[in-house]
C-alpha positions as CSV (number, residue, x, y, z in Angstrom):
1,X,70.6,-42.6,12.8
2,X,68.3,-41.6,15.9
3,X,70.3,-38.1,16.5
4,X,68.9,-37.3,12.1
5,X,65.8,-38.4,12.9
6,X,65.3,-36.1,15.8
7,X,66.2,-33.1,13.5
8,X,63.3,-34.1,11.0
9,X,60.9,-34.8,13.8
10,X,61.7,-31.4,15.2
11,X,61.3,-29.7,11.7
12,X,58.1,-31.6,11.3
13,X,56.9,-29.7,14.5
14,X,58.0,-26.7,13.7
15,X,56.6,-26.7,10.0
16,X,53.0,-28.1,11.8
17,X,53.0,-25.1,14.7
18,X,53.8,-22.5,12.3
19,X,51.4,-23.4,9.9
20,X,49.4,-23.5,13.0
21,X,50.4,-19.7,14.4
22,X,49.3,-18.6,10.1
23,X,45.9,-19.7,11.1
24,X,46.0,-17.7,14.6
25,X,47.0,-14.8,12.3
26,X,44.7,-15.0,9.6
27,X,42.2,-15.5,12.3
28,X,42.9,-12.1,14.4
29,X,43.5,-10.3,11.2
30,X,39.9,-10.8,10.2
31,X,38.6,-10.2,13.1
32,X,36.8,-7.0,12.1
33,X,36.1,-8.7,8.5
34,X,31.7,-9.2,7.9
35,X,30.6,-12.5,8.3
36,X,34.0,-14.0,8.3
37,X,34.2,-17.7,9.8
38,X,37.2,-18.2,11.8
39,X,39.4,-21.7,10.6
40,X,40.5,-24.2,12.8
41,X,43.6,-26.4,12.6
42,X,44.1,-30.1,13.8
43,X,47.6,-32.1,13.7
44,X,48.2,-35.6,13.3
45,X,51.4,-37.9,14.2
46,X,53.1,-38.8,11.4
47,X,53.2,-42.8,10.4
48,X,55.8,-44.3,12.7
49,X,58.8,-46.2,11.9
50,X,59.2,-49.5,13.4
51,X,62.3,-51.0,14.9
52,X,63.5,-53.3,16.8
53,X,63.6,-53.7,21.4
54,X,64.7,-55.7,23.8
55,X,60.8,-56.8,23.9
56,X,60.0,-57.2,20.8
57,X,59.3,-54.9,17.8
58,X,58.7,-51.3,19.1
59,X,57.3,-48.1,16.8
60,X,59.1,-44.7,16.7
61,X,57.1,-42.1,15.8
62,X,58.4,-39.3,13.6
63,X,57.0,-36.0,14.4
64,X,53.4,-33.9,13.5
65,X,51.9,-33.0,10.6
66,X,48.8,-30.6,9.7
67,X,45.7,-33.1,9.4
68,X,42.9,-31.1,9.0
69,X,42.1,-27.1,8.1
70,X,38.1,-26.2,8.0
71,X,36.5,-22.8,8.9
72,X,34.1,-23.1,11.7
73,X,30.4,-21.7,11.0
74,X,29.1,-20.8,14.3
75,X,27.1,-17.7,14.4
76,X,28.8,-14.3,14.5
77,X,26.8,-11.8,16.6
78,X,24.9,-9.0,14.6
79,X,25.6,-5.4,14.5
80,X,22.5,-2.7,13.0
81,X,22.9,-0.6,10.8
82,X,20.6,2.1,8.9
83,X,21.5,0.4,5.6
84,X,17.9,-1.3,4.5
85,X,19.8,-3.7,2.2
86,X,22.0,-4.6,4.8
87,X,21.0,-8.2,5.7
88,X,22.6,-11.0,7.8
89,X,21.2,-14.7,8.2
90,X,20.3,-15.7,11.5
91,X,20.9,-19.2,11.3
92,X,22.4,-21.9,9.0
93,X,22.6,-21.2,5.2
94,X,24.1,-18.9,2.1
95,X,23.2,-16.6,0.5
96,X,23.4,-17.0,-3.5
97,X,25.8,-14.7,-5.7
98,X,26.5,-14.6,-8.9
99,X,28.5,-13.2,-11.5
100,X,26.7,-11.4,-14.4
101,X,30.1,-11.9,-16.3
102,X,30.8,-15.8,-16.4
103,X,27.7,-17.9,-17.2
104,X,27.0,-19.7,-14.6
105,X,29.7,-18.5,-11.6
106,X,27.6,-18.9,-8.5
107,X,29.9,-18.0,-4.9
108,X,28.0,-18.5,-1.8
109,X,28.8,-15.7,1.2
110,X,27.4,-15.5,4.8
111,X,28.5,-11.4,4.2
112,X,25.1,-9.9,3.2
113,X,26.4,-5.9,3.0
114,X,24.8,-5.0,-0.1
115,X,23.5,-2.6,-2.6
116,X,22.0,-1.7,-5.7
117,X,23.5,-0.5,-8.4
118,X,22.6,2.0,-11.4
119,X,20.9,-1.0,-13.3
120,X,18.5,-1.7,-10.5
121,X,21.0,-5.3,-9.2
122,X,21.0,-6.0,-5.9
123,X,24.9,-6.7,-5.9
124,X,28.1,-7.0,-3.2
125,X,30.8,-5.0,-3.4
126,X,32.7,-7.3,-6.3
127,X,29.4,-6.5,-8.0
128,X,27.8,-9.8,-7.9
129,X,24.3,-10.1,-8.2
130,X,22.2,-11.6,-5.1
131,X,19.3,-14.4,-6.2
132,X,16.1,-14.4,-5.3
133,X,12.7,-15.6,-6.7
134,X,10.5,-12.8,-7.6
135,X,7.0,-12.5,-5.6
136,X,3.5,-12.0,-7.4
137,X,1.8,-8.7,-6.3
138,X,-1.5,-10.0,-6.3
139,X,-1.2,-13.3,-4.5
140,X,2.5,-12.8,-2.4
141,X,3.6,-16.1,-3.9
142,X,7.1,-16.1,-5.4
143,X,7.4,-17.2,-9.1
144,X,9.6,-18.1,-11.8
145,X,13.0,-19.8,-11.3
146,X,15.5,-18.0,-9.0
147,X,17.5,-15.5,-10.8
148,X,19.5,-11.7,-10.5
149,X,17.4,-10.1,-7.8
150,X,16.6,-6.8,-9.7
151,X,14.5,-3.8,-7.5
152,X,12.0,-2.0,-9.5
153,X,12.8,1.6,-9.8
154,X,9.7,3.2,-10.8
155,X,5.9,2.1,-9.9
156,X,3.6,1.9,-13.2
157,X,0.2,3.7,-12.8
158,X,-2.8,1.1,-11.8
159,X,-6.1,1.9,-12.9
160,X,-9.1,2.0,-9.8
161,X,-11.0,-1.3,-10.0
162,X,-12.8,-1.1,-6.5
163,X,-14.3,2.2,-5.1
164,X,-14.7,1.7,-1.0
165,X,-16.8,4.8,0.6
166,X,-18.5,3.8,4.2
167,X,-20.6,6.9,5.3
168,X,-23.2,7.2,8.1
169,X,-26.4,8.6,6.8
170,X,-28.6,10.8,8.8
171,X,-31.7,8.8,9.8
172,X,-33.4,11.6,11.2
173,X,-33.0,13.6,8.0
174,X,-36.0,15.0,6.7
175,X,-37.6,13.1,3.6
176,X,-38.8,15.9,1.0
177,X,-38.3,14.1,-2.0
178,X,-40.8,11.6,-3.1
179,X,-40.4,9.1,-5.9
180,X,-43.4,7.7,-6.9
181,X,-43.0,4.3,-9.6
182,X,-46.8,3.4,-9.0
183,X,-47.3,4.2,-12.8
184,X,-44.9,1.4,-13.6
185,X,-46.5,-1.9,-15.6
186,X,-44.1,-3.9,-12.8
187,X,-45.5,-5.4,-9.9
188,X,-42.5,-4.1,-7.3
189,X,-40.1,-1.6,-7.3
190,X,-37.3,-3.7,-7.8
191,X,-38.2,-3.7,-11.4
192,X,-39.3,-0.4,-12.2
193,X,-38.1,1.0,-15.6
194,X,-35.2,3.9,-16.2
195,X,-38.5,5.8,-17.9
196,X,-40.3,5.7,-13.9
197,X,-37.0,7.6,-13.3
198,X,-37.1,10.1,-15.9
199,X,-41.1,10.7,-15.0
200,X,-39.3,12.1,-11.3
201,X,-36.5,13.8,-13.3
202,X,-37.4,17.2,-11.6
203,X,-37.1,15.4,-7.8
204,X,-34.2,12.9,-8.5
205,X,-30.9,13.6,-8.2
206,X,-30.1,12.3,-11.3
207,X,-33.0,14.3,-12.7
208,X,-31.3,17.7,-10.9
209,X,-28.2,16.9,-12.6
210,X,-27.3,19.1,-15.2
211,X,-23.8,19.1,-16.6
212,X,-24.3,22.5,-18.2
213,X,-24.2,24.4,-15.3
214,X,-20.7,25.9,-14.0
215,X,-22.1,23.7,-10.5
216,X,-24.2,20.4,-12.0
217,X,-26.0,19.6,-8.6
218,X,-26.9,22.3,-6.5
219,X,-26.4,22.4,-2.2
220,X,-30.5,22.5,-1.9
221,X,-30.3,19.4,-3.9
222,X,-28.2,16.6,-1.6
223,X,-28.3,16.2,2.0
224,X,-24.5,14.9,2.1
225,X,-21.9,14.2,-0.2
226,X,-18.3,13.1,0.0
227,X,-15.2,12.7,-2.9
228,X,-12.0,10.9,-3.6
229,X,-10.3,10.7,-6.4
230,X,-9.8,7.9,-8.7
231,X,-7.0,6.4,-11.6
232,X,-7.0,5.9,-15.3
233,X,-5.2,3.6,-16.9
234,X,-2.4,6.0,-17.4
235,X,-2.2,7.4,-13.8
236,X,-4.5,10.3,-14.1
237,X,-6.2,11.0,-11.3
238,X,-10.1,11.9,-11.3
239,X,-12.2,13.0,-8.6
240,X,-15.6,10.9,-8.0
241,X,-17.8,12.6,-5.5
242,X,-21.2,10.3,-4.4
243,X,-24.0,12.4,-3.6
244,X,-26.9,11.1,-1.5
245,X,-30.2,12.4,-0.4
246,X,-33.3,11.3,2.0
247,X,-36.1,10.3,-0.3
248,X,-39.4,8.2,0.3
249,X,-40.0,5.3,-2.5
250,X,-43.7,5.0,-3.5
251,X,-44.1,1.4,-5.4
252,X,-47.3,-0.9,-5.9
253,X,-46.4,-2.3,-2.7
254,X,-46.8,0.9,-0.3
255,X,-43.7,3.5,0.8
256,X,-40.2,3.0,1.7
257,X,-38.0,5.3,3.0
258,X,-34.5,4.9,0.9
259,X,-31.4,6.8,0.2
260,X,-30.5,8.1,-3.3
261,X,-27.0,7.8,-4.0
262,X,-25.6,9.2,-7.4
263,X,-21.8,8.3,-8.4
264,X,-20.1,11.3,-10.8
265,X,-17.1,12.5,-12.3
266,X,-16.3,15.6,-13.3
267,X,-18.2,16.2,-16.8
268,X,-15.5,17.8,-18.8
269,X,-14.0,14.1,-18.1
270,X,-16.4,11.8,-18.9
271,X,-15.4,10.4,-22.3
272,X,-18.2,7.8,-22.5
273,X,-19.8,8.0,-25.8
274,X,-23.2,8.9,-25.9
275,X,-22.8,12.3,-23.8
276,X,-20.6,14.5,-25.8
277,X,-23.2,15.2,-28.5
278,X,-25.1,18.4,-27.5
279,X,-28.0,17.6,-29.3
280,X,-28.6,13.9,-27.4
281,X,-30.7,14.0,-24.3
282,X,-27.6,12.2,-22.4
283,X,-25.5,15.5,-22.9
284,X,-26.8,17.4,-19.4
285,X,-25.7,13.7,-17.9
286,X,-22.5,13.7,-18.5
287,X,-20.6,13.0,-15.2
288,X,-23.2,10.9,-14.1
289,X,-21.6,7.5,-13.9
290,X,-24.0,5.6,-11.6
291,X,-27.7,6.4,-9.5
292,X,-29.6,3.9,-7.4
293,X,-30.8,4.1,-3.9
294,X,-29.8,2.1,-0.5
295,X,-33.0,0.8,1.6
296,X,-31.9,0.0,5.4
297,X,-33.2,-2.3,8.0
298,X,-34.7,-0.6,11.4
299,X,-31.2,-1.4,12.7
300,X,-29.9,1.4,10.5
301,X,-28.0,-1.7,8.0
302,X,-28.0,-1.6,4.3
303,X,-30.8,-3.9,3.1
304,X,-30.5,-3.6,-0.3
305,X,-29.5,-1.6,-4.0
306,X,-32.3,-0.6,-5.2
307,X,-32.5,0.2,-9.2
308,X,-28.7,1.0,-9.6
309,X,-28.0,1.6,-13.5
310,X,-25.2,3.0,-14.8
311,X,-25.8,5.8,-18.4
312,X,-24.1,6.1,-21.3
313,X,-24.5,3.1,-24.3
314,X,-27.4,3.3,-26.4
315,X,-29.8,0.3,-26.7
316,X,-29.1,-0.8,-30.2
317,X,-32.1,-3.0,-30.1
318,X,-34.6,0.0,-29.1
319,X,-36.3,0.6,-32.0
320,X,-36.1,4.2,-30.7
321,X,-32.4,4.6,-29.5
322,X,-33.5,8.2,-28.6
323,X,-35.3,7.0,-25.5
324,X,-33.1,4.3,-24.4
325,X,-29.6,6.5,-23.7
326,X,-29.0,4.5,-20.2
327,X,-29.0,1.2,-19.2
328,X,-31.4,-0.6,-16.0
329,X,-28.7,-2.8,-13.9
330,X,-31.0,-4.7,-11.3
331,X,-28.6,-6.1,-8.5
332,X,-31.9,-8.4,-8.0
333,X,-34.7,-9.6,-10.1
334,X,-38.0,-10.4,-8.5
335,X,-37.0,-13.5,-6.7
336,X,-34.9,-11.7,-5.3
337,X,-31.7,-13.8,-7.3
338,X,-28.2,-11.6,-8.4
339,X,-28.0,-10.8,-12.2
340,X,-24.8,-11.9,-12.9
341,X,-24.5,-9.5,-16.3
342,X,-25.8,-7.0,-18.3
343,X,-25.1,-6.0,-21.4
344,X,-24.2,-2.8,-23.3
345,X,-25.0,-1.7,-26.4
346,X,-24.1,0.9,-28.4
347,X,-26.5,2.8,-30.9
348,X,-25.0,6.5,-32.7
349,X,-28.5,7.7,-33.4
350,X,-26.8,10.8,-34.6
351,X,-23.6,9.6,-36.6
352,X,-25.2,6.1,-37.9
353,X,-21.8,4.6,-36.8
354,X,-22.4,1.1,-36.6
355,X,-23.4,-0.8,-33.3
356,X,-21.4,-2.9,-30.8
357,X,-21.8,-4.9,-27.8
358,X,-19.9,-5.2,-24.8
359,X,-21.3,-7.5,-21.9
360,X,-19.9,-6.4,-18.3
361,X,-20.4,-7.8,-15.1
362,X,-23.2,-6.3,-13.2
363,X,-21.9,-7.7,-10.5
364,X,-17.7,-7.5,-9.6
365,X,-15.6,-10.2,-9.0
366,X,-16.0,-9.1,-4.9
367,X,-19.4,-9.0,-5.0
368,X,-20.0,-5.1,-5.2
369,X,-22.0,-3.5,-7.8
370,X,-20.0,-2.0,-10.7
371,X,-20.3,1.4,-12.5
372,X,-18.2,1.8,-15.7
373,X,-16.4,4.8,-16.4
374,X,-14.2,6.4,-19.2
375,X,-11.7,8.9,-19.0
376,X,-9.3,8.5,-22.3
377,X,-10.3,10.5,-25.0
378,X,-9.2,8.2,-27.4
379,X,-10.9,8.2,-30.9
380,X,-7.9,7.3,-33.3
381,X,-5.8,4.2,-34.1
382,X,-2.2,5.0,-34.1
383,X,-1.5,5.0,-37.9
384,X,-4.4,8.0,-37.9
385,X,-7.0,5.5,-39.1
386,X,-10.5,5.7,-37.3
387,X,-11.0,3.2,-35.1
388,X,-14.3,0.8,-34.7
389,X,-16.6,2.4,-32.3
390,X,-16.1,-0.5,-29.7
391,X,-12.1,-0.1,-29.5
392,X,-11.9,3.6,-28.9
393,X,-14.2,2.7,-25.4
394,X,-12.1,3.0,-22.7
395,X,-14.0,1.3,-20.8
396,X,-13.1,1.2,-16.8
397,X,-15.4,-1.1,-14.7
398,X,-15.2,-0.1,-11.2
399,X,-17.0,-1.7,-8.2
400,X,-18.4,0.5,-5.5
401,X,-18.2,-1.0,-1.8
402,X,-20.8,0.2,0.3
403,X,-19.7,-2.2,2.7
404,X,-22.0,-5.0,1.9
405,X,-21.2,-7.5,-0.9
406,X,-23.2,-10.2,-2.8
407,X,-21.3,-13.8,-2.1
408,X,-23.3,-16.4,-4.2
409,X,-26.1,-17.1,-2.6
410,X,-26.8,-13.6,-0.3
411,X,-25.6,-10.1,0.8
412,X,-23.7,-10.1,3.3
413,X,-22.6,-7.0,5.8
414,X,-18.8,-6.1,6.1
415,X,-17.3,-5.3,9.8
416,X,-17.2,-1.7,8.5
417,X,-20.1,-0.8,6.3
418,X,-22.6,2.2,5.4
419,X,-25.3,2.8,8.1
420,X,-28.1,4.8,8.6
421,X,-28.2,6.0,12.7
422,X,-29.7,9.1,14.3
423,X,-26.5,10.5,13.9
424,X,-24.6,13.4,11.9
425,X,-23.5,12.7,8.1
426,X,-20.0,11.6,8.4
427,X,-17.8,9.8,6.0
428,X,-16.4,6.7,8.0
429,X,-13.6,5.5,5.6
430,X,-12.8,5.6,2.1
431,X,-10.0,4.1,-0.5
432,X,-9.4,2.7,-3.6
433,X,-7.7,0.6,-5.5
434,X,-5.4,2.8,-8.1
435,X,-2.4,4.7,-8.4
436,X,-0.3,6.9,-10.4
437,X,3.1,6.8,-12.0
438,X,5.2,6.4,-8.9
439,X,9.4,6.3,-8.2
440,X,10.7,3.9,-5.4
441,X,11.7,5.9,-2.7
442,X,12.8,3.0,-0.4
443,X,12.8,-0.8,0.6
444,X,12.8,-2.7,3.5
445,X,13.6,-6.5,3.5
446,X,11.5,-8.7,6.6
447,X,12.9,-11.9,8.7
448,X,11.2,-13.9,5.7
449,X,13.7,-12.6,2.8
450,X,10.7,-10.6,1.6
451,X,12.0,-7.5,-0.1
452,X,9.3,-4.7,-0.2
453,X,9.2,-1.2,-2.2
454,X,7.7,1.8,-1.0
455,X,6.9,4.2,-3.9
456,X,6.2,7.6,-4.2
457,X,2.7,7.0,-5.2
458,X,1.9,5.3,-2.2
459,X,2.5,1.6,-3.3
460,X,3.8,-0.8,-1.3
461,X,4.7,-3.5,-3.5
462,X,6.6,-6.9,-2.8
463,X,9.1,-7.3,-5.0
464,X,11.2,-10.0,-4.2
465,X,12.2,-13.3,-1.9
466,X,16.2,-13.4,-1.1
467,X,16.8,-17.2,-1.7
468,X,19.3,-19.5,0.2
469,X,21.6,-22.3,0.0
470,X,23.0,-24.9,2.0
471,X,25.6,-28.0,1.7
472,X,25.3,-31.1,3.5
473,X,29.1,-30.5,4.4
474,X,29.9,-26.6,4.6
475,X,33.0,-27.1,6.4
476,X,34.6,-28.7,2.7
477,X,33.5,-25.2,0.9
478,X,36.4,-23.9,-1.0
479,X,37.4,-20.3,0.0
480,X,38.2,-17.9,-2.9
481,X,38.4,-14.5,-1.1
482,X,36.2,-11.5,-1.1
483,X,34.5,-13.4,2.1
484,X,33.2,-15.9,-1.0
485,X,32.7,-19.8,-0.8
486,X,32.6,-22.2,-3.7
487,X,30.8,-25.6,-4.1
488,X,33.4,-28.6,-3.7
489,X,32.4,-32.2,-4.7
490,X,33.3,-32.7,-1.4
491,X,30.7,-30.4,0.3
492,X,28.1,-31.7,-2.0
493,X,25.3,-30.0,-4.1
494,X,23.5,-26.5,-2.8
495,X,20.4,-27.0,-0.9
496,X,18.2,-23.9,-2.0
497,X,15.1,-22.3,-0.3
498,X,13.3,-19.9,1.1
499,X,14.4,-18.2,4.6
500,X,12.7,-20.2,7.0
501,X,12.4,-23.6,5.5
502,X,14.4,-26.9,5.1
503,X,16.7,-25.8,8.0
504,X,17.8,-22.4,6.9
505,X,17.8,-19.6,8.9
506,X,16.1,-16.6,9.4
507,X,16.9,-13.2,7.8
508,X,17.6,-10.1,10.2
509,X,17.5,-6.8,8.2
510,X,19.4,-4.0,8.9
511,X,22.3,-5.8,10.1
512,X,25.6,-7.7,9.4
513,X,27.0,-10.5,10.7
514,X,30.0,-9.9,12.6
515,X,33.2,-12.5,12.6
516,X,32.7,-15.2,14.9
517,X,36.9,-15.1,16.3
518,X,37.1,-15.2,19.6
519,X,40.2,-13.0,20.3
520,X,40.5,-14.6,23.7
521,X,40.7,-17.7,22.6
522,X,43.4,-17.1,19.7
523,X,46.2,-15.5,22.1
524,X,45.6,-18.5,24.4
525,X,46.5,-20.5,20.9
526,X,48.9,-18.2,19.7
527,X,50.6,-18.8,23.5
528,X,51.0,-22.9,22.3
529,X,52.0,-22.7,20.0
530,X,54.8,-20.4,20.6
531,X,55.9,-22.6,23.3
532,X,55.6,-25.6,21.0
533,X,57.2,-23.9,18.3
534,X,60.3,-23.0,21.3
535,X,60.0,-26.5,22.4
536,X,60.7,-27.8,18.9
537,X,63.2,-25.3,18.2
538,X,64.9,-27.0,20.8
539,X,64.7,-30.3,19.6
540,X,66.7,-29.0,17.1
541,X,69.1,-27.2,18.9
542,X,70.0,-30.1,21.4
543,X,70.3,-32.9,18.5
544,X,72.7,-30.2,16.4
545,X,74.6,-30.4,20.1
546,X,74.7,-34.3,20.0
547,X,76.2,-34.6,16.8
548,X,78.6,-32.1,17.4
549,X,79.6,-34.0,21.0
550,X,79.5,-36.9,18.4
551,X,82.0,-35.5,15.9
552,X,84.2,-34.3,19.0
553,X,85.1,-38.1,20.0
554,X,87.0,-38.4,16.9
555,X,89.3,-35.8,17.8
């Protein structure tokens, strides 16, 4: 009967408009919840009944029903925080949780408030872990396949590879050393011997050098000098000071005016062998690591290394080692051509230990002459065996950047570079490449997902790319609480990727997403469907009154 069907029809609407005034609840409840999307609800008639009229067959419909129920992924504004792993996506996407506990539990969230916790995890507060592809320090491209997104705690130490010193050398200072090579059997004094060296050991400063003394090189003996300090393999740091002094260069081919430079450690450091033996002639060198000379152009530029060699290997195929206890390393032979290597030998002409060879780049992979250094004073294998001579070298190649460099085919000048001007001695800039043992002492995430470490030893180290996901349909996610999505066959497969790319957003660090309700707009809702809800209530109430007028007739 019509009067039934008007009860059902008004139930139907009041079962649709409540269901309707839950999702204005849930809504304003979450208002202040991170990230969280607000739902919206759509109704539908229900499938009508047909019956019969005076013109023909007519359809009586038969009241509302709930027809769809999706969460609505506008963007919630951002609010900043001091939190450094705070981080809210600015733009379309996920980002990637998962559970350490269940193999292969991944949730998706738009609620980036995280942290790390005492393993190192970058985790949520149900302690999943964030994803991310980890980035290669030396080239800043991520690697690997994405996985738990763990944040380095401690720095290992990184031994110096690349010494940068850019000075200004006094032009006008006065040249009182002279070195004359004119004895040498070469024709220019790009050649000349070591032994042309050791005839000027009394005017050189590698011929002033004596590692004996409490002070090796004397104040009368330099015109400038300037330090930094260096790093071993195991963090230690050593100080390298680079002497330099005005000279006059007298070759076969007249007089140049160049500067001496000589590169040293601090003796009771130098672990090469060849210099701890106080009966070879090497053991007043010790702490000499590297001597040559810089010629400039009359613009005050470097023109050229001139005679750098580097000490400590004996020439094993001297027949008289005792005269051989350094190495030549020409930059340039006569043609004025790079040689690319040299090697080192090593002769014991005290011990008769047995000889080895080690070939090293003269010059490094930047272009920049290389001195090799050794600090470790290792002589023993670790089961107490003694080692071969050429695995207890510790040896340390390090390039020194004057600010000019060798690229293939010529030397080229850096912006900032070592010059000689009529102007005081003054150390421009220095650096290098190696640190110590250091502890992370923070991190700072970028709009790219980059997530960088700053460590107590000064390194700033990228660590890690935050990935993200997105679905083809995100409105079909399945919610499963803790401000967590699910994949749904209906959503389809996660689209991952880096920040950025493929249509996801952005990152914006030190923030959180804030819900996207609109409280304005879900009282104006809440307001429908309270009247609707009263409008079906009576529906109710006045069919309940027909069929009681009804059941009055038969009275």
């Amino acid at each position: 009967m019509g009067l039934t069907d008007a009860l059902f029809t008004g139930t139907s609407g009041l079962r649709a408009l409540g269901h309707g005034m839950s999702v204005v609840g849930d809504n304003v409840a979450n208002l202040n919840t991170t990230a969280f999307k607000g739902a919206r609800i759509s109704f539908s008639d229900i499938m009508a009944q047909s019956i019969n009229t005076a013109a023909g067959s007519g359809q009586l419909g038969r009241g509302a029903t709930l027809q769809a129920l999706y969460p609505i992924f506008t963007q919630g504004s951002f609010e900043s925080t001091a939190n450094p792993t705070d981080l809210a996506i600015a733009g379309n996407g996920f980002f990637i949780v998962k559970d350490p506990k269940t193999t292969g539990n991944v949730f998706y969230t738009r609620d980036g408030q995280f942290m790390i916790d005492k393993e190192g995890y970058l985790v949520n507060a149900a302690g999943l872990r964030v994803q991310g592809w980890r980035i290669d320090e030396d080239t800043g491209d991520i690697t690997g396949a994405i996985t738990d997104i763990r944040i380095d705690r401690s720095s290992p130490p990184v031994k110096t590879s690349l010494v940068e010193v850019v000075t200004n050398l006094n032009a006008e200072a006065e040249r009182n050393v002279t070195i004359d090579t004119t004895d040498s059997t070469s024709s220019s004094y790009v050649n000349f011997l070591s032994n042309d060296i050791t005839d000027d050991s009394g005017v050189t400063l590698y011929g002033k050098w004596n590692a004996t003394l409490a002070t090796p090189l004397a104040t009368t003996d330099y015109d400038y000098r300037t330090s930094l300090y260096v790093y071993d393999s195991l963090g230690t740091p050593h100080e390298i000071t680079i002497y330099y002094k005005a000279a006059n260069l007298i070759t076969s081919d007249g007089t140049t005016p160049v500067y001496e430079f000589l590169v040293t450690c601090n003796p009771e450091e130098d672990m090469r062998q060849g210099f701890n033996d106080q009966n070879s002639p090497l053991y007043q060198k010790k702490g000499v690591l590297m001597y040559g000379m810089l010629e400039f152009d009359t613009q005050g530029n470097v023109k050229n290394f001139l005679n750098v060699y580097r000490y400590g290997w004996y020439d094993g195929d001297d027949s008289d080692p005792a005269n051989n206890y350094y190495q030549l390393v020409r930059i340039v032979d006569d043609s004025g051509n790079p040689i690319d290597t040299s090697t080192l030998s090593s002769y014991d002409a005290f011990a008769n230990s047995d000889n080895f060879t080690t070939t090293i780049d003269a010059l490094g992979p930047n272009g920049y002459p290389v001195f090799i250094a050794d600090f470790l004073d290792i002589e023993v294998a670790p089961d107490g065996a003694t080692e071969d001579p050429a695995a207890t070298q510790n040896l340390q190649p390090i390039e020194l950047n004057f600010g000019y460099y060798y690229d293939g085919s010529s030397w080229r000048s850096e912006t900032v570079r070592t010059t000689q001007y009529s102007a005081p001695f003054a150390t421009l800039f220095y650096d290098q490449n190696g640190f110590g043992p250091g502890t992370l002492e923070s991190i700072a995430a970028d709009n790219e997902g980059r997530i960088t470490g700053y460590y107590s030893n000064g390194r700033v180290i990228p660590l890690w790319m935050v990935a993200l996901a997105n679905f083809n349909a995100p409105e079909r996610l399945q919610k499963v609480g803790g401000n967590l999505f699910k994949e749904t066959t209906h959503s389809g497969p996660p689209v991952t990727g880096k920040p950025g790319t493929n249509g996801l957003g952005t990152i914006a660090p030190n923030s959180i997403e804030q819900s996207n309700v609109d409280l304005g707009e879900q009282f104006v809702k809440m307001i429908i469907f309270q009247r609707g809800f009263q409008a079906d209530a009576r529906i109710i109430t006045v069919s309940d009154s027909m069929l009681e007028e009804l059941i009055n007739l038969k009275r």
